[in-house]
Biopython code that builds the backbone (N, CA, C, O; Angstrom):
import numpy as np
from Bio.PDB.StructureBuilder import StructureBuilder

atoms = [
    (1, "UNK", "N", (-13.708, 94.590, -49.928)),
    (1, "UNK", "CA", (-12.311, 94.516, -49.611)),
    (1, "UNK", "C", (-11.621, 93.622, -50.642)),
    (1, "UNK", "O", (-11.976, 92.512, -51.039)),
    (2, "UNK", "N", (-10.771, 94.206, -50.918)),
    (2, "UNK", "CA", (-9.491, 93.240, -51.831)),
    (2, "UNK", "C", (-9.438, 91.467, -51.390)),
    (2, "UNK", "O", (-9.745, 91.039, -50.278)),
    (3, "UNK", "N", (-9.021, 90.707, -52.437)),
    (3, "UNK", "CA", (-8.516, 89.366, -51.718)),
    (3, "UNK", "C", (-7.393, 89.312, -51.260)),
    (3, "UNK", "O", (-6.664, 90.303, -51.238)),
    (4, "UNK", "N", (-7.028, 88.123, -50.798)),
    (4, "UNK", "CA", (-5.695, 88.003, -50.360)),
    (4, "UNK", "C", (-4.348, 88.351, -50.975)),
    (4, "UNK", "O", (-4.037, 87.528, -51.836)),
    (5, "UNK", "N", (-3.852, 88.887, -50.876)),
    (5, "UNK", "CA", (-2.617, 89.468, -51.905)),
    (5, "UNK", "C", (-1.275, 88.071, -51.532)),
    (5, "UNK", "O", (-0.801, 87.644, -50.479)),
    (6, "UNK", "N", (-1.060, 87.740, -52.954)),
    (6, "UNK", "CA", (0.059, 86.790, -52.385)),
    (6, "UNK", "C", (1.121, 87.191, -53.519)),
    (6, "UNK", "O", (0.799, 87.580, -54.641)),
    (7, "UNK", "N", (2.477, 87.034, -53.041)),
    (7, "UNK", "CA", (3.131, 87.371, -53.607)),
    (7, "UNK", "C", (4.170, 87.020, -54.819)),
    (7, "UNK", "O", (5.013, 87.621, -55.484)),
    (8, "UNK", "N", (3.499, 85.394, -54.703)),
    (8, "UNK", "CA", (3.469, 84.527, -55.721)),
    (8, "UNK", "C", (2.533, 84.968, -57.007)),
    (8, "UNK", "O", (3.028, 84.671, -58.095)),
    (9, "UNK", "N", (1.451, 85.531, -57.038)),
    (9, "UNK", "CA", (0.782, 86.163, -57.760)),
    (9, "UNK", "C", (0.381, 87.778, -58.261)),
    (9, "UNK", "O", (-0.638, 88.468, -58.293)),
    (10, "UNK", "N", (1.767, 87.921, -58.610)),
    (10, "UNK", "CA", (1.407, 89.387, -58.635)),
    (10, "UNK", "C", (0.219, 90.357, -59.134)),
    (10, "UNK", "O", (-0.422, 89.647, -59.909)),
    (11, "UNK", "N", (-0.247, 91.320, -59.091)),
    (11, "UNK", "CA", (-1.491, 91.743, -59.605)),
    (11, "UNK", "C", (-1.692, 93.185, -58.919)),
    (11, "UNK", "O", (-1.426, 93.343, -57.728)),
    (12, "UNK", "N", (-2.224, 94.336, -59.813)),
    (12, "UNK", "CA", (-2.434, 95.148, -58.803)),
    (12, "UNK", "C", (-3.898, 95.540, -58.046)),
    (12, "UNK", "O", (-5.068, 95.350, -58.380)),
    (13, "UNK", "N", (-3.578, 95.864, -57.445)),
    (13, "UNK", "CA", (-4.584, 96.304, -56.281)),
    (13, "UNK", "C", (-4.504, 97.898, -55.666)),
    (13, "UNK", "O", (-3.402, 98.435, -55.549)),
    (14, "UNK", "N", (-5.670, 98.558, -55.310)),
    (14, "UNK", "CA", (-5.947, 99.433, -54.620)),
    (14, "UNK", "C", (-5.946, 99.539, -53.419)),
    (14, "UNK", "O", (-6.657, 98.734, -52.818)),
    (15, "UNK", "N", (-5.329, 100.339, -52.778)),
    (15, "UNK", "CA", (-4.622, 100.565, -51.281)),
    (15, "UNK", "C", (-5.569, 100.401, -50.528)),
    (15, "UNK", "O", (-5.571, 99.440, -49.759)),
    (16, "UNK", "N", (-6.801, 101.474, -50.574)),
    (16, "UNK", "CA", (-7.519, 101.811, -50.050)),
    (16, "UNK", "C", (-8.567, 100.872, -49.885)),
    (16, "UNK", "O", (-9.409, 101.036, -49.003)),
    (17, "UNK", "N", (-8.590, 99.930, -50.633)),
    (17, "UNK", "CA", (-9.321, 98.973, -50.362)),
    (17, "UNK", "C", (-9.143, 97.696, -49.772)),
    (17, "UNK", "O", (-9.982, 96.796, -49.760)),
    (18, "UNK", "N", (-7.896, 97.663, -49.235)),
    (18, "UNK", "CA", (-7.015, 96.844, -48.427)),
    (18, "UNK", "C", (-7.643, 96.152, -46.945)),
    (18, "UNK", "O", (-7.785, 94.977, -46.605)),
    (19, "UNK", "N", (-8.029, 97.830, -46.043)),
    (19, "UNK", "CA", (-8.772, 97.739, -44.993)),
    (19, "UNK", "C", (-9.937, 98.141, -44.692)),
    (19, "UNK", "O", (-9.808, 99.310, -45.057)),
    (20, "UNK", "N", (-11.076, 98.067, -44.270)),
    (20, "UNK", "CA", (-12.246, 99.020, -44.885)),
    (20, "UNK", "C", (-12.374, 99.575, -43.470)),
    (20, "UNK", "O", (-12.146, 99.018, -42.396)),
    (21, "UNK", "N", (-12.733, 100.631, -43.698)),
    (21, "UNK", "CA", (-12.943, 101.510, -41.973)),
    (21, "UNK", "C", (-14.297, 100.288, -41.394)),
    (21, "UNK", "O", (-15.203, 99.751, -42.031)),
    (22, "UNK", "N", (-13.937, 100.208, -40.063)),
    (22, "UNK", "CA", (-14.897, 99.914, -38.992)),
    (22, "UNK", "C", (-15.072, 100.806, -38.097)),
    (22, "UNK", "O", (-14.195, 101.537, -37.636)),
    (23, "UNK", "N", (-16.337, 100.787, -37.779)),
    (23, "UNK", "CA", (-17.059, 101.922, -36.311)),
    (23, "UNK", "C", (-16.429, 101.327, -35.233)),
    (23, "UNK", "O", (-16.620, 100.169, -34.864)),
    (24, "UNK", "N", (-15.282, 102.549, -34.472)),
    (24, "UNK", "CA", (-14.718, 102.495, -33.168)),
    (24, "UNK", "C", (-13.350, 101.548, -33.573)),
    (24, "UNK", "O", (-12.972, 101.491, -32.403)),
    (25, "UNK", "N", (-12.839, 101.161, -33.933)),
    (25, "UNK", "CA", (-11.543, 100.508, -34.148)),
    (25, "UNK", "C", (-10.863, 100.729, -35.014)),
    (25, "UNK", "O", (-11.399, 101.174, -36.029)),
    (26, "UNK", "N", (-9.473, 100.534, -35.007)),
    (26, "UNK", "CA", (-8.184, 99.791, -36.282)),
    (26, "UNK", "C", (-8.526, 99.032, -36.551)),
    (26, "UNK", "O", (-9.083, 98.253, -35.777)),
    (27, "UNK", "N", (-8.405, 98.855, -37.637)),
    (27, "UNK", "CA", (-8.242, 97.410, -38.312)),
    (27, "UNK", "C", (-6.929, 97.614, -39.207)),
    (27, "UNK", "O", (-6.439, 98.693, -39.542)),
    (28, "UNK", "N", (-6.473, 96.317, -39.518)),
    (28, "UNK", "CA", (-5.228, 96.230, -39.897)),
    (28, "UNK", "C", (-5.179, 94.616, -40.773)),
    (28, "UNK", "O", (-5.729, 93.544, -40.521)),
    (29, "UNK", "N", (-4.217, 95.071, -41.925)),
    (29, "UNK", "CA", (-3.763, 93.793, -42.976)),
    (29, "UNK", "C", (-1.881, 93.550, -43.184)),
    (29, "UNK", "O", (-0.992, 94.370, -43.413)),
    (30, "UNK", "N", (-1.856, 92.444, -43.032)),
    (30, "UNK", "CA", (-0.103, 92.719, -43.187)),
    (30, "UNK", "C", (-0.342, 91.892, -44.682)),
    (30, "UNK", "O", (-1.055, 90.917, -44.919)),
    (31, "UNK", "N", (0.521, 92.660, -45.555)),
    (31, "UNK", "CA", (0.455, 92.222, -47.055)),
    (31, "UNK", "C", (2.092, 91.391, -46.653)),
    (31, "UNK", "O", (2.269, 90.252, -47.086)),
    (32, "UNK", "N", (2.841, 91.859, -46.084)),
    (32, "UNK", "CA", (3.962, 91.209, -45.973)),
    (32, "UNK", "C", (4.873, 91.231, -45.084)),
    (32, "UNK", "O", (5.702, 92.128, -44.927)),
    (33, "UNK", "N", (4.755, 90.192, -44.431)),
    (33, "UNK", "CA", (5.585, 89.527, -43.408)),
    (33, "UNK", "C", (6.633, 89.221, -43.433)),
    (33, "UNK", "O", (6.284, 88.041, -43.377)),
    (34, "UNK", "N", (8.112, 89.125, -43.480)),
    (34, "UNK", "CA", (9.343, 88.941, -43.761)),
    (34, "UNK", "C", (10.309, 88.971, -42.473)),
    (34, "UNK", "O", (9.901, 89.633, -41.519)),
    (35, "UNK", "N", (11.438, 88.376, -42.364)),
    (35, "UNK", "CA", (12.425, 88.491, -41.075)),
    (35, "UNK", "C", (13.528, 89.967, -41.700)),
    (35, "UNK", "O", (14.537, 90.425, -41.165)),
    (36, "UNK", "N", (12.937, 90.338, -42.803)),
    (36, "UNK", "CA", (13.566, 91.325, -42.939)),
    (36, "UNK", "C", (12.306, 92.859, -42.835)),
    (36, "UNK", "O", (12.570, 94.061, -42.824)),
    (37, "UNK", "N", (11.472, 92.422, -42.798)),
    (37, "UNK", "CA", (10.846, 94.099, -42.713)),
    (37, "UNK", "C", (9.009, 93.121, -43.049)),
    (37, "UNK", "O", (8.490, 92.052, -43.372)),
    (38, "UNK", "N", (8.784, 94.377, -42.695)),
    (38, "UNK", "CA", (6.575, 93.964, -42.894)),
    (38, "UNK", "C", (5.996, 95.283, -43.535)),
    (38, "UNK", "O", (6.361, 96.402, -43.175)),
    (39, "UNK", "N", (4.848, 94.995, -44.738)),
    (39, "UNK", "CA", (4.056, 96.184, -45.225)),
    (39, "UNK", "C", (3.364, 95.623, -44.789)),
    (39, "UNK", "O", (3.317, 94.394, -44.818)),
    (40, "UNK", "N", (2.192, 96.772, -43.951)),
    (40, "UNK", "CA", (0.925, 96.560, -43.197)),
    (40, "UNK", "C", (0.375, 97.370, -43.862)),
    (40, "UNK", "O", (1.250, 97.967, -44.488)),
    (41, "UNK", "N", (-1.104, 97.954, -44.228)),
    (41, "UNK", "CA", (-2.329, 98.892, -44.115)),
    (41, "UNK", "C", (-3.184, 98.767, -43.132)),
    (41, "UNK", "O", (-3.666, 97.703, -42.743)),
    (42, "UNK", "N", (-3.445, 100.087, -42.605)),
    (42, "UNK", "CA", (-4.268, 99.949, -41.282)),
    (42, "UNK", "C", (-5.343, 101.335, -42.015)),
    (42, "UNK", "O", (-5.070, 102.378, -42.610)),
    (43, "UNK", "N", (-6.422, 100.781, -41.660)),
    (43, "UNK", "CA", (-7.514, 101.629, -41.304)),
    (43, "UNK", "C", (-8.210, 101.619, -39.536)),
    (43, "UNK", "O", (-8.633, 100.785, -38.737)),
    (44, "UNK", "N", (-7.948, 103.399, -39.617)),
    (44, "UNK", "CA", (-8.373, 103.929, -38.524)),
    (44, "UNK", "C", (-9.809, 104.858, -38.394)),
    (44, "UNK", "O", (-9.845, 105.920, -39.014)),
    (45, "UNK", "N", (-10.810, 104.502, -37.701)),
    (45, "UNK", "CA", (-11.808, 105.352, -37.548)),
    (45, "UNK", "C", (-11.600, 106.439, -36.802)),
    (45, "UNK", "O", (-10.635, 106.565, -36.047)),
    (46, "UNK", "N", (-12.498, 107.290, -36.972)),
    (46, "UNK", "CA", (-11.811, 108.245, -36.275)),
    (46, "UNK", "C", (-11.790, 108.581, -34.835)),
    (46, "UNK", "O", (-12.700, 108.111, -34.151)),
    (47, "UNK", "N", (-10.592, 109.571, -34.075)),
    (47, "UNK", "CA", (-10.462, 109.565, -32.790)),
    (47, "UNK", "C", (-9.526, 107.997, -32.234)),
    (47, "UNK", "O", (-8.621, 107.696, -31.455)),
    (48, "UNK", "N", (-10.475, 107.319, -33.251)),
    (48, "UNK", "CA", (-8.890, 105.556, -32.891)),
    (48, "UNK", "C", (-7.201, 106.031, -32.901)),
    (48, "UNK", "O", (-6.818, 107.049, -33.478)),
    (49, "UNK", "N", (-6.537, 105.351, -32.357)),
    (49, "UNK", "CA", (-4.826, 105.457, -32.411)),
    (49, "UNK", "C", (-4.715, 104.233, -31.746)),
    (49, "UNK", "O", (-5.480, 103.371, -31.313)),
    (50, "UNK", "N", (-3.300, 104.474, -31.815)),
    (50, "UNK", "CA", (-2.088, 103.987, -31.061)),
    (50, "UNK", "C", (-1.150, 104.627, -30.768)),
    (50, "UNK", "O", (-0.422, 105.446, -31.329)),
    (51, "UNK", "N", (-1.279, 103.883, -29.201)),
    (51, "UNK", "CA", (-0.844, 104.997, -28.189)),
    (51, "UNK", "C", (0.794, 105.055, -28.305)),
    (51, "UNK", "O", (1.474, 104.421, -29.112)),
    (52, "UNK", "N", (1.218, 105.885, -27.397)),
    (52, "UNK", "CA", (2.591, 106.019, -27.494)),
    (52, "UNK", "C", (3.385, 104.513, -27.673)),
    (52, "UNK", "O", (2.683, 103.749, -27.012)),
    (53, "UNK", "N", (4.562, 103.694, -28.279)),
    (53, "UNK", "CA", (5.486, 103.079, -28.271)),
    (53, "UNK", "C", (6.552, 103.681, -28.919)),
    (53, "UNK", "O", (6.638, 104.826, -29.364)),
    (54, "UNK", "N", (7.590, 102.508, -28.920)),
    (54, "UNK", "CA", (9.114, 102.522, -29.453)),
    (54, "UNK", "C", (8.958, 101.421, -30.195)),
    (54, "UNK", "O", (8.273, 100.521, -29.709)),
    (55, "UNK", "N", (9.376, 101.291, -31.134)),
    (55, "UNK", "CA", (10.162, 100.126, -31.943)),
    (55, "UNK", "C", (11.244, 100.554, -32.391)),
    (55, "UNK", "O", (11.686, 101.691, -32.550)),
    (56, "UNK", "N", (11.767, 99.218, -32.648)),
    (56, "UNK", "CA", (13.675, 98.956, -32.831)),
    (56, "UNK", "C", (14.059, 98.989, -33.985)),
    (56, "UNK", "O", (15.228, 98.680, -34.217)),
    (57, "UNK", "N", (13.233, 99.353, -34.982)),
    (57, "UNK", "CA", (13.191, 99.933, -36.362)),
    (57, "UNK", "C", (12.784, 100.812, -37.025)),
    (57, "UNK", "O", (11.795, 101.235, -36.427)),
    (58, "UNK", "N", (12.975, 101.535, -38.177)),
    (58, "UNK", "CA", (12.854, 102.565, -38.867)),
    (58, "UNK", "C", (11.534, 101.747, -39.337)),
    (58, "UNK", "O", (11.464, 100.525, -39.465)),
    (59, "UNK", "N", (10.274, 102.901, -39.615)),
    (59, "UNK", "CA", (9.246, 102.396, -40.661)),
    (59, "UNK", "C", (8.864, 103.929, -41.114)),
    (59, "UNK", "O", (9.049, 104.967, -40.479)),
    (60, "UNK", "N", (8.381, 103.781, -42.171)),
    (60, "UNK", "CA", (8.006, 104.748, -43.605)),
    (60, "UNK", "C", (5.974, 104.526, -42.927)),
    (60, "UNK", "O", (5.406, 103.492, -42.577)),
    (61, "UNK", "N", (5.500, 105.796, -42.988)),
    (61, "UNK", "CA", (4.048, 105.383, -42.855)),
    (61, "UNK", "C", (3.597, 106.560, -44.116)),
    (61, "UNK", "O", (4.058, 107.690, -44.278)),
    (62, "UNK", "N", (2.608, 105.891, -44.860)),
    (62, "UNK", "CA", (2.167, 106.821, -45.746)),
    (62, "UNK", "C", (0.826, 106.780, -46.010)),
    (62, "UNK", "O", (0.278, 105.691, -46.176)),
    (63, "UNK", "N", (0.102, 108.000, -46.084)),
    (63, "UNK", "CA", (-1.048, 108.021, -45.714)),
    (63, "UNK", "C", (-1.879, 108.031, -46.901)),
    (63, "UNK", "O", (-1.612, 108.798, -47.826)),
    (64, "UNK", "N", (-3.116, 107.036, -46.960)),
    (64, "UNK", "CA", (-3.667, 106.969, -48.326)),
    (64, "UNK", "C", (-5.540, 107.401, -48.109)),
    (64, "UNK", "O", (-6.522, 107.290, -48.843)),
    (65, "UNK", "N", (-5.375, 107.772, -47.106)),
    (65, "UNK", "CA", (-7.013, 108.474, -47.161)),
    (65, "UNK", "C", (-6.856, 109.001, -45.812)),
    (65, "UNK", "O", (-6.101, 108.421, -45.031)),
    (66, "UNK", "N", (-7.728, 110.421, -45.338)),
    (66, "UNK", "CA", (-7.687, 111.183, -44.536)),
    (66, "UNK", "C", (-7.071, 111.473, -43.987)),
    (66, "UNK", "O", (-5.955, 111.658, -44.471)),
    (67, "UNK", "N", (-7.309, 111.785, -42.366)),
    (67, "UNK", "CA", (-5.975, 112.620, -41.957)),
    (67, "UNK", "C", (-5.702, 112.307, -40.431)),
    (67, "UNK", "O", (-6.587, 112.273, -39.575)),
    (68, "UNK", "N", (-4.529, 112.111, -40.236)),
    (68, "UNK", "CA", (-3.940, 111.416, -39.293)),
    (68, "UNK", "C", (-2.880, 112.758, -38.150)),
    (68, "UNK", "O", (-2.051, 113.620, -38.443)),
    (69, "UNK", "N", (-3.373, 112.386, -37.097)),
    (69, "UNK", "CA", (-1.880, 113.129, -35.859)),
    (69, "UNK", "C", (-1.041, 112.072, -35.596)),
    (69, "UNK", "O", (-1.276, 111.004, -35.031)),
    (70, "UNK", "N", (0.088, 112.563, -36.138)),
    (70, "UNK", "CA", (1.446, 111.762, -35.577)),
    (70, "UNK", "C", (2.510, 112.267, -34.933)),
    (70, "UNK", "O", (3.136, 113.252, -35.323)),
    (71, "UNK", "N", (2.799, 111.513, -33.762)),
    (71, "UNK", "CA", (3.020, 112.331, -32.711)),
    (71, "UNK", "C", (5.123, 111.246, -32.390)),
    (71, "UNK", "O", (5.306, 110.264, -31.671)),
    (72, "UNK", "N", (5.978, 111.846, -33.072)),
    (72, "UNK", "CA", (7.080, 111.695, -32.761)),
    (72, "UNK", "C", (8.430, 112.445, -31.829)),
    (72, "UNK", "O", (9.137, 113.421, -32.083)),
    (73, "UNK", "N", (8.402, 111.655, -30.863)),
    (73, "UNK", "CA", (9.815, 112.279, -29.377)),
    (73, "UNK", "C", (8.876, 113.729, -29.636)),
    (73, "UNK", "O", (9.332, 114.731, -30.186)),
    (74, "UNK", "N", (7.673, 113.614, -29.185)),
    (74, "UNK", "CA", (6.848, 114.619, -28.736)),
    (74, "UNK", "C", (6.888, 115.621, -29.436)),
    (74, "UNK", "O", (7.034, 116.675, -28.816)),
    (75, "UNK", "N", (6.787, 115.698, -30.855)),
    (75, "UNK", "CA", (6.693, 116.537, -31.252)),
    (75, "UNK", "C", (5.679, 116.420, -32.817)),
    (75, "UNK", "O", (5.986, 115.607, -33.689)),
    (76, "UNK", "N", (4.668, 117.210, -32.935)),
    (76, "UNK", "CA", (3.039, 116.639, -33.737)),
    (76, "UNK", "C", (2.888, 117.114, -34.978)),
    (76, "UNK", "O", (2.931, 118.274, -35.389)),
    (77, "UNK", "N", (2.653, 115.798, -35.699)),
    (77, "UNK", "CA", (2.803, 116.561, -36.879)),
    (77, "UNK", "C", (1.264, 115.960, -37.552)),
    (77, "UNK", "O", (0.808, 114.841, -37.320)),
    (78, "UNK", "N", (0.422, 117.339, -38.702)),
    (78, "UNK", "CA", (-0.666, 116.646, -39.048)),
    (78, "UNK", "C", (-0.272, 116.293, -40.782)),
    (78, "UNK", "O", (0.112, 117.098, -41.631)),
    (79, "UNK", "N", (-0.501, 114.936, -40.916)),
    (79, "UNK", "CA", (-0.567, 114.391, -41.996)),
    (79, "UNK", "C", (-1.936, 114.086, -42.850)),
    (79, "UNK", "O", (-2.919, 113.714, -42.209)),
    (80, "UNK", "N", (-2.011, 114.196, -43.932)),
    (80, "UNK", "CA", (-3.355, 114.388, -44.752)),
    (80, "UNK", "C", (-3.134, 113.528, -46.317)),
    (80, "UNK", "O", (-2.191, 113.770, -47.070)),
    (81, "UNK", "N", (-4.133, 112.570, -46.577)),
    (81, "UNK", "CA", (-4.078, 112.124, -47.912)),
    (81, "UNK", "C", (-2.876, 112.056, -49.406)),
    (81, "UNK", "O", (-3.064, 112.870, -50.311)),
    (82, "UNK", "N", (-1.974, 111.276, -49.492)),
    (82, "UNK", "CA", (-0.851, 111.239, -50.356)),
    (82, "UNK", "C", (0.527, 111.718, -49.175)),
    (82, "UNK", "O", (1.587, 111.201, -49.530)),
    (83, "UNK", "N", (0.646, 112.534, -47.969)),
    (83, "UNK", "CA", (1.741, 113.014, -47.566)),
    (83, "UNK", "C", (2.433, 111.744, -46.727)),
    (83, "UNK", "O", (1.613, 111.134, -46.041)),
    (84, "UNK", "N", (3.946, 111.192, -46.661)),
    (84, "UNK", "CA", (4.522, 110.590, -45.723)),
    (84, "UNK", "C", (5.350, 111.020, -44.792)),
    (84, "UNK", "O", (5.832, 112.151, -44.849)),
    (85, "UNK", "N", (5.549, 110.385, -44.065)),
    (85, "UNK", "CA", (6.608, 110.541, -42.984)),
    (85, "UNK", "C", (7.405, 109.455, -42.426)),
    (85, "UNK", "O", (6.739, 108.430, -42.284)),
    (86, "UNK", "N", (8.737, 109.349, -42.034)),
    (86, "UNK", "CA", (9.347, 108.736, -41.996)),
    (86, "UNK", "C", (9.717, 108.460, -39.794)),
    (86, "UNK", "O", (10.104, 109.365, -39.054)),
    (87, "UNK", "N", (9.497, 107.373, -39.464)),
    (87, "UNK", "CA", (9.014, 106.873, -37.839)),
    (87, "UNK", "C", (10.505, 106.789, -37.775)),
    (87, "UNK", "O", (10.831, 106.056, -38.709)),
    (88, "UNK", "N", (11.638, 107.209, -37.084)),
    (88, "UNK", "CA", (13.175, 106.532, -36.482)),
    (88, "UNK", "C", (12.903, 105.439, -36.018)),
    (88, "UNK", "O", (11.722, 105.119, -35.887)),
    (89, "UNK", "N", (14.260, 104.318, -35.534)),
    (89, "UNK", "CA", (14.186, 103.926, -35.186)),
    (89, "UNK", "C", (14.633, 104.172, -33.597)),
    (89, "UNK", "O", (15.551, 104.901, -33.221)),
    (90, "UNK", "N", (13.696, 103.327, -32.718)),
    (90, "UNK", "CA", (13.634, 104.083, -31.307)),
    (90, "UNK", "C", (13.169, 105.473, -30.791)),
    (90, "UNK", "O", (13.484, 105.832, -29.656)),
    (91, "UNK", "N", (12.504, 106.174, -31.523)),
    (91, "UNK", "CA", (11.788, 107.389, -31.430)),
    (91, "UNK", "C", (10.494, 107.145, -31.012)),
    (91, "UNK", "O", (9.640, 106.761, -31.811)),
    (92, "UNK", "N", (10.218, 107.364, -29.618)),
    (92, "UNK", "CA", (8.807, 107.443, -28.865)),
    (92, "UNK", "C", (7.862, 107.971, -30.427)),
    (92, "UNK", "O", (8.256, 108.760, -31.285)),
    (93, "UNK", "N", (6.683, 107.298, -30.383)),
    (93, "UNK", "CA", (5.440, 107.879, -31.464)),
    (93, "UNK", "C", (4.135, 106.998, -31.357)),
    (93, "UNK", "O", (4.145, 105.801, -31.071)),
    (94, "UNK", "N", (2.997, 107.759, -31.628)),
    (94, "UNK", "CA", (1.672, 107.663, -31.375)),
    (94, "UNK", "C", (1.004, 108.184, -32.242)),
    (94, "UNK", "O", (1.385, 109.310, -32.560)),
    (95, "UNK", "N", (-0.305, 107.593, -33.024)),
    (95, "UNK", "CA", (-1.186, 107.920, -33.942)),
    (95, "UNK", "C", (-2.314, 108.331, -33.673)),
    (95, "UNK", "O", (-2.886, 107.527, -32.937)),
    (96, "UNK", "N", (-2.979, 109.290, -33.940)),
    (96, "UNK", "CA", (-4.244, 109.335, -34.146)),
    (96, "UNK", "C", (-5.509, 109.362, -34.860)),
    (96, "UNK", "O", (-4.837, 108.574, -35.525)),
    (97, "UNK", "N", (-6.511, 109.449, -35.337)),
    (97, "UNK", "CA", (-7.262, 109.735, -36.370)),
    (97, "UNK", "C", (-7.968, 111.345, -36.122)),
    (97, "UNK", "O", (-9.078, 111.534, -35.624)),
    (98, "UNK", "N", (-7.237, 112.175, -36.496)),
    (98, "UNK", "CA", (-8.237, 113.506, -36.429)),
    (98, "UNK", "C", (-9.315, 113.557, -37.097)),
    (98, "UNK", "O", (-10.254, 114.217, -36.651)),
    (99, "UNK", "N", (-9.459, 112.645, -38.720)),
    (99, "UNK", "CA", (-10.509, 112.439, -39.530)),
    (99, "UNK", "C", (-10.102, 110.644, -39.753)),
    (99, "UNK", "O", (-8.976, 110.148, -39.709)),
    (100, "UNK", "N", (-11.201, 110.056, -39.955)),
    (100, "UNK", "CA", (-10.813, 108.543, -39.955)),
    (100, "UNK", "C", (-9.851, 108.535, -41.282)),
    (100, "UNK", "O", (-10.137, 109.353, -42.157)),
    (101, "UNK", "N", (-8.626, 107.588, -41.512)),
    (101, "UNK", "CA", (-7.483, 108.073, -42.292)),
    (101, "UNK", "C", (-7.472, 106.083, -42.118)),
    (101, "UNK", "O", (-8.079, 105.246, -41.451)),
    (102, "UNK", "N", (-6.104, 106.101, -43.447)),
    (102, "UNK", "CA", (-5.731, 104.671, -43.578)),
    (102, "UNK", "C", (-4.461, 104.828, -44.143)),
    (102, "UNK", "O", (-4.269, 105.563, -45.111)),
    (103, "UNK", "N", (-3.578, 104.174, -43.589)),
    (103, "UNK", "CA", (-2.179, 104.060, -43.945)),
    (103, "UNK", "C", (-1.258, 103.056, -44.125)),
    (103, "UNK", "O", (-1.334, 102.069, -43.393)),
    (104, "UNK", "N", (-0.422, 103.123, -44.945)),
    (104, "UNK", "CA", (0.497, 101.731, -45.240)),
    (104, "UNK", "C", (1.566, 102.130, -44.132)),
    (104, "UNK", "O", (1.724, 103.263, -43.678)),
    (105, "UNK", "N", (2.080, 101.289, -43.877)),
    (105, "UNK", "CA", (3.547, 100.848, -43.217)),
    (105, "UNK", "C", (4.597, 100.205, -43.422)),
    (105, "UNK", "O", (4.367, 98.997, -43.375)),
    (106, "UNK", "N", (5.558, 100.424, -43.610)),
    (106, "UNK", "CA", (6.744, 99.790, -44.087)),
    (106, "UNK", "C", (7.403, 99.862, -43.155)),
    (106, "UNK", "O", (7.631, 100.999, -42.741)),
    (107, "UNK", "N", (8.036, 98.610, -42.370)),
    (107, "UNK", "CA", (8.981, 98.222, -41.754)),
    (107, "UNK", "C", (10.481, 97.367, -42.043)),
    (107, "UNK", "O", (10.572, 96.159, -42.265)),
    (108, "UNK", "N", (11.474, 98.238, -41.979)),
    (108, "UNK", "CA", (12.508, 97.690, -42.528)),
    (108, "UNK", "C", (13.275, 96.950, -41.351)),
    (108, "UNK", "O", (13.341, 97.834, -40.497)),
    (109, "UNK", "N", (13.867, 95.866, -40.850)),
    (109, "UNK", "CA", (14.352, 95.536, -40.052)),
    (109, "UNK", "C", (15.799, 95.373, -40.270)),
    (109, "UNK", "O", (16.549, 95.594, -39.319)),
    (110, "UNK", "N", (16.244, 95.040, -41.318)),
    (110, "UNK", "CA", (17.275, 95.108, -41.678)),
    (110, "UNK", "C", (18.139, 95.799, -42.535)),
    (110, "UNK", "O", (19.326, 95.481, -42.603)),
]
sb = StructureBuilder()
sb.init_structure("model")
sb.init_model(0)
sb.init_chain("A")
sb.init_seg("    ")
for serial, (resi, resn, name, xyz) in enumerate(atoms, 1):
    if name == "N":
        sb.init_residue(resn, " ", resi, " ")
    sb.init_atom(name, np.array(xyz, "f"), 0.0, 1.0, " ", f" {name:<3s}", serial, name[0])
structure = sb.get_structure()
């Protein structure tokens, strides 16, 4: 796995090596925390999700290895390696892993 990414030190890094799949869980890294928005990477094994919520913001999820069900105001869409999609804000949505998959997140709050 990558080191700590700080943002005082810029440098690049590989996505995918951000989170490393674990047997039976998410795992998850927030590269950046802000009162204005958060980039997370999450690796999902497969059959793992998260279940239905709402949040009060728009986030960008983009998928950087395998393939993911994403499930927005009930309606499913399958996402696969390089494709994004864009979460509303306040739009019921839920993830799944159809194949274990890993994805960034961008949360804009403001």
């Amino acid at each position: 796995m990558e080191k700590d990414i700080k943002e005082s030190t810029p440098r690049p890094v590989r996505l995918e090596k951000l989170a490393d799949y674990q047997k039976g869980i998410v795992a998850s890294r927030t590269i950046i925390n802000k009162k204005t928005g958060t980039v997370t990477f999450f690796s999902f094994d497969k059959g793992q999700g998260l279940s239905e919520h709402v949040a009060p913001f728009g986030a960008l999820v983009y998928i950087a290895d395998g393939e993911a069900l994403i499930t927005i105001s009930q309606k499913r869409y399958r996402l696969k390696k390089g494709e994004t999609i864009i979460l509303p804000a306040g739009a019921p949505h839920s993830l799944k892993a159809a194949k274990r998959f890993k994805m960034l997140l961008v949360m804009i709050k403001s």
